[in-house]
PDB file of N, CA, C, O and CB in Angstrom:
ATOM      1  N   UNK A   1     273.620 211.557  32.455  1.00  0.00           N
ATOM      2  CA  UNK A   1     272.654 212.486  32.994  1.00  0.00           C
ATOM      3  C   UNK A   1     273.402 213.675  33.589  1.00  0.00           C
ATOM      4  O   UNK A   1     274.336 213.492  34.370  1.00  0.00           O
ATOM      5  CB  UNK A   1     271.752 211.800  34.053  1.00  0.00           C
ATOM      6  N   UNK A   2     272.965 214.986  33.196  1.00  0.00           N
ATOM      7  CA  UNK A   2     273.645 216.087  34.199  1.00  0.00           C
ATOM      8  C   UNK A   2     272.602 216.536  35.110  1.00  0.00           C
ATOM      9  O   UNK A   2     271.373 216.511  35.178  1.00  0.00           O
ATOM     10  CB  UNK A   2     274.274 217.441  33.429  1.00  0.00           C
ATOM     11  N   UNK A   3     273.904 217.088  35.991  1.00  0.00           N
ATOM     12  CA  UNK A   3     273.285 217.860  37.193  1.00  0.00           C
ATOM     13  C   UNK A   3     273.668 219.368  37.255  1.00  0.00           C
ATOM     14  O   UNK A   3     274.823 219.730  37.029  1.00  0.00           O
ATOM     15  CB  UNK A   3     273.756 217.192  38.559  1.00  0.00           C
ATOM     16  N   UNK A   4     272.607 220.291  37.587  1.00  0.00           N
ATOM     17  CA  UNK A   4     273.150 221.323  38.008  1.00  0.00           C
ATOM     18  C   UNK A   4     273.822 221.953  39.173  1.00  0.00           C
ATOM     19  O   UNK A   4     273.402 221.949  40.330  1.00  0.00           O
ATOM     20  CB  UNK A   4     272.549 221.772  37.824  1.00  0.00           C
ATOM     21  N   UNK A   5     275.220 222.645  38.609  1.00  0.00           N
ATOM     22  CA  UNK A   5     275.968 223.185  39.566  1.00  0.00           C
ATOM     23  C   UNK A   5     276.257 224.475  40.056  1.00  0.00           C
ATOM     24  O   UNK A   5     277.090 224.827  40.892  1.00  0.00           O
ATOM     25  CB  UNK A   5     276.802 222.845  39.373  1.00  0.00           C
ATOM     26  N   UNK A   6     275.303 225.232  39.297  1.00  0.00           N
ATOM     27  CA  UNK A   6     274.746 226.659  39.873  1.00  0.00           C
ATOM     28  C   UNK A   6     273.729 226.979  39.279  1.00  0.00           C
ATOM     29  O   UNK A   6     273.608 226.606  38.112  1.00  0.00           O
ATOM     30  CB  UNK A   6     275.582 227.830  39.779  1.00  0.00           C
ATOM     31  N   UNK A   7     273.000 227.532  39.715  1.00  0.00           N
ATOM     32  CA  UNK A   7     271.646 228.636  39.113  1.00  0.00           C
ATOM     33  C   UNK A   7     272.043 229.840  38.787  1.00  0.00           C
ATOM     34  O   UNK A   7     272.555 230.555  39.649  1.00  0.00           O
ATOM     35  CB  UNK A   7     270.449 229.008  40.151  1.00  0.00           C
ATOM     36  N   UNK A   8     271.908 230.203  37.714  1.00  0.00           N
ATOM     37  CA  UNK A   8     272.256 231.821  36.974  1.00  0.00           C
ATOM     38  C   UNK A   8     271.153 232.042  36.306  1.00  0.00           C
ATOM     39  O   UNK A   8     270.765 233.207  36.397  1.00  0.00           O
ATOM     40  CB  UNK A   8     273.585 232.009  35.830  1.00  0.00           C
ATOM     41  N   UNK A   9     270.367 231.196  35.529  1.00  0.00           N
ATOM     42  CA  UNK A   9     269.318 231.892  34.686  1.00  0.00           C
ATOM     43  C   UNK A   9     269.571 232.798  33.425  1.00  0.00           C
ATOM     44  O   UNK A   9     268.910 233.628  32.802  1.00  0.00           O
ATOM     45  CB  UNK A   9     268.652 232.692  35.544  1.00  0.00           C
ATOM     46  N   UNK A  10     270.667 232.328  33.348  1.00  0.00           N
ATOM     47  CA  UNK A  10     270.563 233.805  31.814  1.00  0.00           C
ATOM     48  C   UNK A  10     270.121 233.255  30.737  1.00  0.00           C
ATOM     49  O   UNK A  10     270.066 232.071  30.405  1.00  0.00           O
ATOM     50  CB  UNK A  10     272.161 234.611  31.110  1.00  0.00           C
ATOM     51  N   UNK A  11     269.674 234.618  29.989  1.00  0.00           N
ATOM     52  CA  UNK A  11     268.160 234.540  29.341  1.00  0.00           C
ATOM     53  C   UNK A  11     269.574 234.627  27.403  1.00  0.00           C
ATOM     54  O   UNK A  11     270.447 235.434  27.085  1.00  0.00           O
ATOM     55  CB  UNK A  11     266.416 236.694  30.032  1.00  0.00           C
ATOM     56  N   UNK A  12     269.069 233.449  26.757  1.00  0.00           N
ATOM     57  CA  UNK A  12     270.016 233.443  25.408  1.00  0.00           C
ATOM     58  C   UNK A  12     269.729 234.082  24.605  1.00  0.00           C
ATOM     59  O   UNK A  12     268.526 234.243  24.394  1.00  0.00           O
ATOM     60  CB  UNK A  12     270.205 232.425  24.725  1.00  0.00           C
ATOM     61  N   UNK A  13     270.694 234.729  23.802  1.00  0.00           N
ATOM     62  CA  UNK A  13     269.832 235.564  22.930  1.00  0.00           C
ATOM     63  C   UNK A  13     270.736 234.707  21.548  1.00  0.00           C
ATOM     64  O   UNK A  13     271.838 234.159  21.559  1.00  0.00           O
ATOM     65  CB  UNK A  13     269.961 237.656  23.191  1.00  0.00           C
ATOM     66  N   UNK A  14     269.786 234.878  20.500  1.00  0.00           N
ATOM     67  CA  UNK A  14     270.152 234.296  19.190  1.00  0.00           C
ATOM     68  C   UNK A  14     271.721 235.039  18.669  1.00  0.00           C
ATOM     69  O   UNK A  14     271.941 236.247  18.754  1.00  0.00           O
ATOM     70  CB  UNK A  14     268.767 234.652  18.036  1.00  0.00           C
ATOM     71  N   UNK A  15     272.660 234.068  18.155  1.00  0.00           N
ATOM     72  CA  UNK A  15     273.718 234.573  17.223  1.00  0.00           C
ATOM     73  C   UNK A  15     275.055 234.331  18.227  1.00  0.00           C
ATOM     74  O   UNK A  15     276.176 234.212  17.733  1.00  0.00           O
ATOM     75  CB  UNK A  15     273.431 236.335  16.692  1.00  0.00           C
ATOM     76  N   UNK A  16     274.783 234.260  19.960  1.00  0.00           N
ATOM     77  CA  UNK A  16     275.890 234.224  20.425  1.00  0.00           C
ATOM     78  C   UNK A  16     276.317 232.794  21.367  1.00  0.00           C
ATOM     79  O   UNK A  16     275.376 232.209  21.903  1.00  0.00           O
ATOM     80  CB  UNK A  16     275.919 235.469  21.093  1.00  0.00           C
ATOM     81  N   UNK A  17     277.210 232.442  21.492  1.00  0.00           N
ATOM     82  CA  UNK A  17     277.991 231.164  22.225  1.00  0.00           C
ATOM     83  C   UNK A  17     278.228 231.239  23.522  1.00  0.00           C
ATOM     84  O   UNK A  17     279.175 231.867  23.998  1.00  0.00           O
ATOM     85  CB  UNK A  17     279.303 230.886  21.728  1.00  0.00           C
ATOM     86  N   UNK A  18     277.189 230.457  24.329  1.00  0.00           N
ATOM     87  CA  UNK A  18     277.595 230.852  25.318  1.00  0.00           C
ATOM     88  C   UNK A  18     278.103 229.722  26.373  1.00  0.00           C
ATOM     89  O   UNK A  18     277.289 228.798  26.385  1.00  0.00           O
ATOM     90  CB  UNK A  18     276.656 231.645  25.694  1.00  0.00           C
ATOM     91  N   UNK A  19     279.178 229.506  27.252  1.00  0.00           N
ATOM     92  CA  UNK A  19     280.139 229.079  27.790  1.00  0.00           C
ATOM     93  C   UNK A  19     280.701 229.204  29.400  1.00  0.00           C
ATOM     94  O   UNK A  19     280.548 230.330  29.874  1.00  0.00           O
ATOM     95  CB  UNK A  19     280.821 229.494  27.015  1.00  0.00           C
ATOM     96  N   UNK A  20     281.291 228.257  30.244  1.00  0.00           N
ATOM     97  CA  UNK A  20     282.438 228.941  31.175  1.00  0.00           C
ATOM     98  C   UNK A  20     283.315 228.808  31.326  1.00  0.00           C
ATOM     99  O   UNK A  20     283.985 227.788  31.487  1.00  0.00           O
ATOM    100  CB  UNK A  20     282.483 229.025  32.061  1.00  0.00           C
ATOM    101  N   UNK A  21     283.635 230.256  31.305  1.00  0.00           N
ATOM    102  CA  UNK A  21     285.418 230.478  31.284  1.00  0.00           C
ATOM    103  C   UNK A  21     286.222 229.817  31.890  1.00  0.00           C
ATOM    104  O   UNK A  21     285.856 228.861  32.573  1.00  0.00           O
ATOM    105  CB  UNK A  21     285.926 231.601  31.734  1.00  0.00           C
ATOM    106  N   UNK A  22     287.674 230.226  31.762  1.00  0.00           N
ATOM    107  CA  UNK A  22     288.458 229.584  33.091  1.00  0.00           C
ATOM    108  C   UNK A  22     288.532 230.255  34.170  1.00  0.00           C
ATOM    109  O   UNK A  22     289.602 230.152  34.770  1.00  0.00           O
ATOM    110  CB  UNK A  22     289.786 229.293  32.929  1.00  0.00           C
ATOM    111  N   UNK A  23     287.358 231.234  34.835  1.00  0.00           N
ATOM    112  CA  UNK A  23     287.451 231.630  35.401  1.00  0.00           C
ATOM    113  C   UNK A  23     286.086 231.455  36.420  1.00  0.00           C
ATOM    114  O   UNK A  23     285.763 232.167  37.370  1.00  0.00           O
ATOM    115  CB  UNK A  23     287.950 232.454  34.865  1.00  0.00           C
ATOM    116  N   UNK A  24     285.458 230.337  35.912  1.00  0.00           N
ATOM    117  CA  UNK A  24     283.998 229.489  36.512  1.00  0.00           C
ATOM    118  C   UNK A  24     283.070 230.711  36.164  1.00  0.00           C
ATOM    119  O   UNK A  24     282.137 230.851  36.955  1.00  0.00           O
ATOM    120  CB  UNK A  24     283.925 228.968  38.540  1.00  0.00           C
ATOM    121  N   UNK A  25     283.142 231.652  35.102  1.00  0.00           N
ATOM    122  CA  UNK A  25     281.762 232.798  34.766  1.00  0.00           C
ATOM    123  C   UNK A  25     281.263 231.920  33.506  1.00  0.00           C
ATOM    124  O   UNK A  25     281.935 231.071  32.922  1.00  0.00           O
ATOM    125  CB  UNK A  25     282.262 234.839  34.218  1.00  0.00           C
ATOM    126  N   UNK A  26     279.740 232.365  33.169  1.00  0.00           N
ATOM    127  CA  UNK A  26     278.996 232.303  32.564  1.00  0.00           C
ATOM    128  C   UNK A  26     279.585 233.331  31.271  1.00  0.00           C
ATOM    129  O   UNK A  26     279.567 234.554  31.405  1.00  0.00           O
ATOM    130  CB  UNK A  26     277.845 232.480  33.343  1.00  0.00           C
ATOM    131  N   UNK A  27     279.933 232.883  30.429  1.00  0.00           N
ATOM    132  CA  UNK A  27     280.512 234.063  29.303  1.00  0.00           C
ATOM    133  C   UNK A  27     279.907 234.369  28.153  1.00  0.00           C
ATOM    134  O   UNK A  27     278.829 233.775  28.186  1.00  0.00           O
ATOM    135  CB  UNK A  27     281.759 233.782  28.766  1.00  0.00           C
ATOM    136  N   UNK A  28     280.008 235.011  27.079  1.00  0.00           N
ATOM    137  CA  UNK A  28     278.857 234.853  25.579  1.00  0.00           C
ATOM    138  C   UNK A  28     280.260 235.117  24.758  1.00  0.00           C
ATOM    139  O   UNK A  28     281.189 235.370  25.525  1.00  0.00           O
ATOM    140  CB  UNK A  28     277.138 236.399  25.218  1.00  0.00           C
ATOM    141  N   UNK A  29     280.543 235.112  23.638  1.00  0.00           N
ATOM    142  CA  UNK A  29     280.811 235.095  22.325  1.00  0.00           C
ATOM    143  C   UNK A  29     279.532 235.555  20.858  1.00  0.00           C
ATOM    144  O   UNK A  29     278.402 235.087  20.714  1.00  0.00           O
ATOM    145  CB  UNK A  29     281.287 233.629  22.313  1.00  0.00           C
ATOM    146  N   UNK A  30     280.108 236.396  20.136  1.00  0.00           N
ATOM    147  CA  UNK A  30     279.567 236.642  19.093  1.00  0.00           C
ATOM    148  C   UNK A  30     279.716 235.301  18.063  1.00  0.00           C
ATOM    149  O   UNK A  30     280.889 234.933  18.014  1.00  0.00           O
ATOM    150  CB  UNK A  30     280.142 237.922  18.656  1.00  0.00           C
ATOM    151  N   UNK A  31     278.943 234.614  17.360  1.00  0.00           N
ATOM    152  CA  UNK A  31     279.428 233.818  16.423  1.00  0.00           C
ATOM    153  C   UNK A  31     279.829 233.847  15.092  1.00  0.00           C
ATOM    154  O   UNK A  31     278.908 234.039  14.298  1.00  0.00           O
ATOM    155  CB  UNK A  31     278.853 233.192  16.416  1.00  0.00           C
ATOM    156  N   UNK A  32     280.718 233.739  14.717  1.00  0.00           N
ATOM    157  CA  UNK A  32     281.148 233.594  13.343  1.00  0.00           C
ATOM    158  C   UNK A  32     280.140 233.255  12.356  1.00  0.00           C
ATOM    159  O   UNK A  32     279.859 232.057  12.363  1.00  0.00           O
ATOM    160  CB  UNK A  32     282.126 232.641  13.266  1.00  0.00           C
ATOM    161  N   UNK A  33     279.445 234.039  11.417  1.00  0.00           N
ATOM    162  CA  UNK A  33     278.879 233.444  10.156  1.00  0.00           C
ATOM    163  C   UNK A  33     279.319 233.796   8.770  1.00  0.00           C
ATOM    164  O   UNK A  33     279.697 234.944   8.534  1.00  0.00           O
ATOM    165  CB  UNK A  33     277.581 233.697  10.153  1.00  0.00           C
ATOM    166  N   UNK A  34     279.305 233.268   8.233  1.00  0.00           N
ATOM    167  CA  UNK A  34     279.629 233.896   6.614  1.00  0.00           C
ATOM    168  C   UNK A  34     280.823 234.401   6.686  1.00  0.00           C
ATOM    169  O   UNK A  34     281.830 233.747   6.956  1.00  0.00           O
ATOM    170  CB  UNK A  34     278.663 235.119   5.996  1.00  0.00           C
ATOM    171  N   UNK A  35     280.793 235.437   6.482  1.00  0.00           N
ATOM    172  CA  UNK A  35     281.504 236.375   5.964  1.00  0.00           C
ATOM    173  C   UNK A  35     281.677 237.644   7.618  1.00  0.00           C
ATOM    174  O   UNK A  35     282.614 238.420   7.804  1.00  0.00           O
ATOM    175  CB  UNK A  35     280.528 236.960   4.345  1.00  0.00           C
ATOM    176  N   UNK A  36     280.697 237.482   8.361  1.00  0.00           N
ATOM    177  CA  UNK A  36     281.379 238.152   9.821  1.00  0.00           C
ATOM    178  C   UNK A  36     281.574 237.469  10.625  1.00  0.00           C
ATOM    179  O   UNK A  36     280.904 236.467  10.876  1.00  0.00           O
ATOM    180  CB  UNK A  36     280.765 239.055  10.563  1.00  0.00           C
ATOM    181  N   UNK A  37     282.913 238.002  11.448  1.00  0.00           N
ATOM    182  CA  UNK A  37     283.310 237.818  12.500  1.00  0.00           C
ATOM    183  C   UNK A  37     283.062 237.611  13.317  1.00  0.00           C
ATOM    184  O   UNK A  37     282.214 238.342  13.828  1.00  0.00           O
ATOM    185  CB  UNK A  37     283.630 238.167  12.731  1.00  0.00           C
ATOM    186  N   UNK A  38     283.601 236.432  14.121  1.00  0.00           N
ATOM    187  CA  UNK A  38     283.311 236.578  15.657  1.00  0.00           C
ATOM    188  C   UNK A  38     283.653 237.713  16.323  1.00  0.00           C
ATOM    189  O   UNK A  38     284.236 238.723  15.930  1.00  0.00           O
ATOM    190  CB  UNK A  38     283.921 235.628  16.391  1.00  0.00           C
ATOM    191  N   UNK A  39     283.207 237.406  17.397  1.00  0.00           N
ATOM    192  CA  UNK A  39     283.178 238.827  18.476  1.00  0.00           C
ATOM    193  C   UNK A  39     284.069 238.416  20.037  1.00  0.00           C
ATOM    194  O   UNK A  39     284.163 237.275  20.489  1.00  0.00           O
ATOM    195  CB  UNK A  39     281.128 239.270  18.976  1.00  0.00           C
ATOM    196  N   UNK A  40     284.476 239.288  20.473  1.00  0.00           N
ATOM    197  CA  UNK A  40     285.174 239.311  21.764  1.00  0.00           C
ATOM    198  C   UNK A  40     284.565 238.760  22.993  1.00  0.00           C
ATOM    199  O   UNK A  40     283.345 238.761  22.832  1.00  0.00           O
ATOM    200  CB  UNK A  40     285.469 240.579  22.048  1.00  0.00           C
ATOM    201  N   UNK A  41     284.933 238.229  24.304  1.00  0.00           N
ATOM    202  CA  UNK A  41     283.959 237.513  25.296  1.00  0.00           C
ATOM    203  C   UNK A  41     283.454 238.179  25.989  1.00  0.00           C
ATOM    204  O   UNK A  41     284.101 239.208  26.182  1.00  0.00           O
ATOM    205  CB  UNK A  41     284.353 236.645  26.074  1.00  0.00           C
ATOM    206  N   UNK A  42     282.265 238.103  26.676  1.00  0.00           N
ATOM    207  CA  UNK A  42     282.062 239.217  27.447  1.00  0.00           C
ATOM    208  C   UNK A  42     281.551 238.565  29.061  1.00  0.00           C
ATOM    209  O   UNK A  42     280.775 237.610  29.080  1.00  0.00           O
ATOM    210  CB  UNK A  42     280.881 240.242  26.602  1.00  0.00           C
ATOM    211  N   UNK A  43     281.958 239.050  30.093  1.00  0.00           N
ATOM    212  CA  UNK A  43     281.198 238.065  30.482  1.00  0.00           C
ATOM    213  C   UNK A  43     279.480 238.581  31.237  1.00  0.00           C
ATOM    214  O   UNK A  43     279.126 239.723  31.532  1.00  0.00           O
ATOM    215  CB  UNK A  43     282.246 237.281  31.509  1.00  0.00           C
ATOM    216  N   UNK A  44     278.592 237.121  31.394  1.00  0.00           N
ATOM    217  CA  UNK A  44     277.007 237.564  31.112  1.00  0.00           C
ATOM    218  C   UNK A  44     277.084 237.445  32.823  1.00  0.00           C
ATOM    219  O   UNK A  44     276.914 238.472  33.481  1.00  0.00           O
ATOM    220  CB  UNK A  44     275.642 236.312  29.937  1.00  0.00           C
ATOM    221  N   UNK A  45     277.300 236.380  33.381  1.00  0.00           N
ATOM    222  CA  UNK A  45     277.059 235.838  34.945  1.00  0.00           C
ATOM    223  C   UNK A  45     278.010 236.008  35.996  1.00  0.00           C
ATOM    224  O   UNK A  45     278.955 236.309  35.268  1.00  0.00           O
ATOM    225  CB  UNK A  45     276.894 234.425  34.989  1.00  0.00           C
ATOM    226  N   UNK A  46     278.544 236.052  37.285  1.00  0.00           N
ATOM    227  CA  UNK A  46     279.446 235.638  37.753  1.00  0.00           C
ATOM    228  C   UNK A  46     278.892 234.525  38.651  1.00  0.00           C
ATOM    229  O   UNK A  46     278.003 234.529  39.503  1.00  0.00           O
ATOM    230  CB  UNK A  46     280.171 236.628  38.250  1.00  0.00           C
ATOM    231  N   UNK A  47     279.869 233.382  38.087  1.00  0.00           N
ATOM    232  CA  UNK A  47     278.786 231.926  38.698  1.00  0.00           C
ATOM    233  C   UNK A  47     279.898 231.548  39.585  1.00  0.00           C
ATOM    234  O   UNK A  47     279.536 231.255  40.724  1.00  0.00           O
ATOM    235  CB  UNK A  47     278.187 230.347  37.383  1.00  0.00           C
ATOM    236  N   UNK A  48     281.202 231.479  39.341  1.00  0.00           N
ATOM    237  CA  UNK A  48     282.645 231.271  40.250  1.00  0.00           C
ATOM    238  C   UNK A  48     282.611 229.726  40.730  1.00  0.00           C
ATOM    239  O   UNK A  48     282.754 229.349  41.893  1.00  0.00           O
ATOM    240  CB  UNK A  48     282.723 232.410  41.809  1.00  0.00           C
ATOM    241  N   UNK A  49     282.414 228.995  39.713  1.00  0.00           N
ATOM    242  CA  UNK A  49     281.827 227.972  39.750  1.00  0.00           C
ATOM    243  C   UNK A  49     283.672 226.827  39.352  1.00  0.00           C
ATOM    244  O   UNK A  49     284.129 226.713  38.214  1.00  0.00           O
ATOM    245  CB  UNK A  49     280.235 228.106  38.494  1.00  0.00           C
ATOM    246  N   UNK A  50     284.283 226.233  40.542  1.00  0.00           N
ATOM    247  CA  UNK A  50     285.636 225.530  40.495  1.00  0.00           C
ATOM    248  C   UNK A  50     285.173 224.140  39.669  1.00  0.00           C
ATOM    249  O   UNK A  50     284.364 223.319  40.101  1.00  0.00           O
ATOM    250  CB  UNK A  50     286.354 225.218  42.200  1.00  0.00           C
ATOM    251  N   UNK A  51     285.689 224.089  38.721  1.00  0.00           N
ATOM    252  CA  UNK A  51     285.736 222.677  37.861  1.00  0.00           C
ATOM    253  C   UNK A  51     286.357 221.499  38.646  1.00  0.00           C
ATOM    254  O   UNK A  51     287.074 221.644  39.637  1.00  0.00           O
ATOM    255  CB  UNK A  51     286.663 222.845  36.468  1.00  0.00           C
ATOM    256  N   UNK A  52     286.023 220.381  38.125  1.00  0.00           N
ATOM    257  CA  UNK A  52     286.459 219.250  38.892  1.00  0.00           C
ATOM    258  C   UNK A  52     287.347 218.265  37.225  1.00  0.00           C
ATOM    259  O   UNK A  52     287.227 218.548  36.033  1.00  0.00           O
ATOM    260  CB  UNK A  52     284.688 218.320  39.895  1.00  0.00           C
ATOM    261  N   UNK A  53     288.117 217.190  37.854  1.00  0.00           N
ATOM    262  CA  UNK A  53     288.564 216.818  36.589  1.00  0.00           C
ATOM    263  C   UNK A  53     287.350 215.424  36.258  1.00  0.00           C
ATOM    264  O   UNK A  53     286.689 214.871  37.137  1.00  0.00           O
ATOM    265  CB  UNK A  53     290.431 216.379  36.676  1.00  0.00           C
ATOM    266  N   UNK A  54     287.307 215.070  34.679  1.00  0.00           N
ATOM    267  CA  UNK A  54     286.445 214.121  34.345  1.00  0.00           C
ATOM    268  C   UNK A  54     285.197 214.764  34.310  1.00  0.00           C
ATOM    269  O   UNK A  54     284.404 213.925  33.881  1.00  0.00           O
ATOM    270  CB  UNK A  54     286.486 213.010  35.186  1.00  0.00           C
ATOM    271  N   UNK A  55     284.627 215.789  34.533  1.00  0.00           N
ATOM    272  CA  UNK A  55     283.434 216.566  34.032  1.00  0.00           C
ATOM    273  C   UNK A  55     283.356 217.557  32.822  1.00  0.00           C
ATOM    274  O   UNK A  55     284.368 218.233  32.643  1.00  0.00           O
ATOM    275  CB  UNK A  55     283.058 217.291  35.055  1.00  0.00           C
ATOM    276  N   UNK A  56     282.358 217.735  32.007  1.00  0.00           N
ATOM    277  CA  UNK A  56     282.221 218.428  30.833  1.00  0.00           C
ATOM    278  C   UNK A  56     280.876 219.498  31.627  1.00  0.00           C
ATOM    279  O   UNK A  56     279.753 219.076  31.904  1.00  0.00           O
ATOM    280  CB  UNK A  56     281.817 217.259  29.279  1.00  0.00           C
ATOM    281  N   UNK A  57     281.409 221.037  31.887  1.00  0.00           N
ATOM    282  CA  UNK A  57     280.776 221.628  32.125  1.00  0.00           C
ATOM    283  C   UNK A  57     280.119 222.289  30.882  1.00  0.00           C
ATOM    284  O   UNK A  57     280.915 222.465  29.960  1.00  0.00           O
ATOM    285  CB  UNK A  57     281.292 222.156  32.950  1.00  0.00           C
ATOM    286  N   UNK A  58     278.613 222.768  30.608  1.00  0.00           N
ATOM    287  CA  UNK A  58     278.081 223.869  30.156  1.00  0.00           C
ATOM    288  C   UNK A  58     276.813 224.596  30.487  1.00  0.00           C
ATOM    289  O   UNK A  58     275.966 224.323  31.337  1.00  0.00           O
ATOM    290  CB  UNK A  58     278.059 223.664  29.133  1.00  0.00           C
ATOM    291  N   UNK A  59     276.863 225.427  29.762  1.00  0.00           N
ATOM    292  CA  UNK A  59     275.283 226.198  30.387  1.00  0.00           C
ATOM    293  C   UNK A  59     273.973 225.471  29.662  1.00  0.00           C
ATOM    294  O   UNK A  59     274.026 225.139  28.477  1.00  0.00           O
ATOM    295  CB  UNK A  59     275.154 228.175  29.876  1.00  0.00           C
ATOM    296  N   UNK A  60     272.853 225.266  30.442  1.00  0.00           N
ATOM    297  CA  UNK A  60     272.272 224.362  29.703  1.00  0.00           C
ATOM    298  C   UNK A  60     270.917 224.866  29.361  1.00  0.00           C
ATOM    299  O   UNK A  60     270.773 226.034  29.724  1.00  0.00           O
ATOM    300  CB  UNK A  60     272.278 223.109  30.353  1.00  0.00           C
ATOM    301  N   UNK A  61     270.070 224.446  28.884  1.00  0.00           N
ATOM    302  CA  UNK A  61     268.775 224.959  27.935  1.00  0.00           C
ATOM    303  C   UNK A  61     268.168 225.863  28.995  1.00  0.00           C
ATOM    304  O   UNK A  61     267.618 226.825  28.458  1.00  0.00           O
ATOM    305  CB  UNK A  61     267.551 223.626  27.323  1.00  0.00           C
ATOM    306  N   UNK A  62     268.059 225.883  30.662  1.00  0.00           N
ATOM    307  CA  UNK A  62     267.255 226.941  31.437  1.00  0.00           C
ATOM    308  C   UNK A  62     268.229 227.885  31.914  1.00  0.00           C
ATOM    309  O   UNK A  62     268.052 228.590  32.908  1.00  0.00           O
ATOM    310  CB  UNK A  62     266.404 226.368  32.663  1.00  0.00           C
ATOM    311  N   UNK A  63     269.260 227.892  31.194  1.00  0.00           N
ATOM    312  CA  UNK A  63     270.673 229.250  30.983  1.00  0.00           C
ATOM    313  C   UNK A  63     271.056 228.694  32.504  1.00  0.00           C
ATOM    314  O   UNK A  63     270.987 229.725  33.173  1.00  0.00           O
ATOM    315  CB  UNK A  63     270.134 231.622  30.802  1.00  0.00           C
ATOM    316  N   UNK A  64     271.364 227.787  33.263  1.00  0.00           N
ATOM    317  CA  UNK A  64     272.269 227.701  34.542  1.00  0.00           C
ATOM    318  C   UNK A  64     273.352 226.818  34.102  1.00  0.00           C
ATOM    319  O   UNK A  64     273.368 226.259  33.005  1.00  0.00           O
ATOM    320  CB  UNK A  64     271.518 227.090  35.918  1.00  0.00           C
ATOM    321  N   UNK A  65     274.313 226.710  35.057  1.00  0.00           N
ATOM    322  CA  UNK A  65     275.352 225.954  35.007  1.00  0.00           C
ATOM    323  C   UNK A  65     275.495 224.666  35.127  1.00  0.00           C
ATOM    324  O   UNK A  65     274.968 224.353  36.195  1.00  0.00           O
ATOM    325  CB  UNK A  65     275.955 226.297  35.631  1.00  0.00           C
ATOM    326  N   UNK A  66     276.131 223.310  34.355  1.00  0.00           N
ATOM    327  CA  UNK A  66     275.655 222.036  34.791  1.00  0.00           C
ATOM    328  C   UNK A  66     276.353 221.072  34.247  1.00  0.00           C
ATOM    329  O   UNK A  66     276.589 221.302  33.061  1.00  0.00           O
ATOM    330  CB  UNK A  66     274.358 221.807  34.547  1.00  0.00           C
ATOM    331  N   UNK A  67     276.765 220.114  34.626  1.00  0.00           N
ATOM    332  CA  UNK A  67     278.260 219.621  34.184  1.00  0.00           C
ATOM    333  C   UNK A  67     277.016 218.143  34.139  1.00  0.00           C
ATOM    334  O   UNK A  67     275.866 217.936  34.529  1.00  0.00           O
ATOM    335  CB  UNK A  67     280.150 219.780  35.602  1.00  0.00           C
ATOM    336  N   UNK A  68     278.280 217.255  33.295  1.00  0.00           N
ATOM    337  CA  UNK A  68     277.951 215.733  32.743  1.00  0.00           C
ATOM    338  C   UNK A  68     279.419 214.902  33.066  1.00  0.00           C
ATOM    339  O   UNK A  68     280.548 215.374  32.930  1.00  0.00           O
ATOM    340  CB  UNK A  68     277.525 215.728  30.793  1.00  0.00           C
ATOM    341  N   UNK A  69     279.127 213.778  33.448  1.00  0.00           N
ATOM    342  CA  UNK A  69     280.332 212.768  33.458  1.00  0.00           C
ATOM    343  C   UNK A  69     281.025 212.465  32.135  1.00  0.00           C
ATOM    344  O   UNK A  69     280.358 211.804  31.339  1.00  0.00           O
ATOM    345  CB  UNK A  69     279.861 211.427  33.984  1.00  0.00           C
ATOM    346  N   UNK A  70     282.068 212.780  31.819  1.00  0.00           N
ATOM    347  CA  UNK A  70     282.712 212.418  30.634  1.00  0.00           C
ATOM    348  C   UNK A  70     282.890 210.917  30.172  1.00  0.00           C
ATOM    349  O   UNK A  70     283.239 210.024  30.944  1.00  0.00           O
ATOM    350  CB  UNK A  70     283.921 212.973  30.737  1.00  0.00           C
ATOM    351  N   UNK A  71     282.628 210.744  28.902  1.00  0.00           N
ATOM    352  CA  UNK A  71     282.827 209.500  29.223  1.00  0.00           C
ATOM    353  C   UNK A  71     283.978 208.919  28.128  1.00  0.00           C
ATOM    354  O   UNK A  71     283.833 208.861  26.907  1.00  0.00           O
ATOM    355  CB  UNK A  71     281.416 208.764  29.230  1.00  0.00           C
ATOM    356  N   UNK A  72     285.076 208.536  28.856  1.00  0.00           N
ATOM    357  CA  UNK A  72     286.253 208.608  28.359  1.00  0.00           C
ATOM    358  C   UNK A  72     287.391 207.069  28.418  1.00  0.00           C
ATOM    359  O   UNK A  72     287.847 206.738  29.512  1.00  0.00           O
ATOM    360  CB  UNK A  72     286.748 209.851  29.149  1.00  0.00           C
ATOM    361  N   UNK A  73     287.715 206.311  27.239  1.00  0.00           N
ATOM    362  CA  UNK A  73     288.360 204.765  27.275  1.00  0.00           C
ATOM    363  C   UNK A  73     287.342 203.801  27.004  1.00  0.00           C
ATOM    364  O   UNK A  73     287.785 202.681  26.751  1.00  0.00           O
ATOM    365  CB  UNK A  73     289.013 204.328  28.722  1.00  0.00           C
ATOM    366  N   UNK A  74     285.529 203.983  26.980  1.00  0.00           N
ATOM    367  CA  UNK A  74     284.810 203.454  26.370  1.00  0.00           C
ATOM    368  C   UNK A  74     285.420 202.614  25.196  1.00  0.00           C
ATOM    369  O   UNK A  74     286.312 203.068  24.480  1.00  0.00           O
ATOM    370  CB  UNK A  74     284.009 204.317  26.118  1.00  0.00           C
ATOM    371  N   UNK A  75     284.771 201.091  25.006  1.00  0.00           N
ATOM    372  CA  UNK A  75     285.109 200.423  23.928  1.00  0.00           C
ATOM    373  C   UNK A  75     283.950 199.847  23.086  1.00  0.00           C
ATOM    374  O   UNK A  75     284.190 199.208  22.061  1.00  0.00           O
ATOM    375  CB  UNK A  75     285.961 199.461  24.334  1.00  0.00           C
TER     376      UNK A  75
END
């Protein structure tokens, strides 16, 4: 189950990847299709949001920030 670890709200727009940096921002990427290029990062939020270890942070379907327990040595 995740929880959220900041509120940003950004609103997605189709075609781009969006992520946080190593710098705890909310970032976008152009995506690669076909035959064009990806695109350079830009960033969308400043969320300044410090990672912890054993969590998988991302931005999640209501565009805020929100990490999940990794689950890692499972058998």
């Amino acid at each position: 189950m995740a929880e959220k670890v900041k509120t940003t709200s950004v609103k997605k727009e189709s075609g781009f990847l969006y992520y946080l940096d190593k710098n705890g921002n909310v970032s976008r990427s152009k995506m690669a299709r076909g035959a064009s290029k990806g695109g350079s990062a830009e960033v969308v939020a400043n969320a300044g949001v410090s990672r912890e270890s054993g969590w998988l942070y991302f931005i999640d379907k209501d565009g805020d920030v929100s990490r999940a327990k990794m689950a890692r040595g499972r058998k």
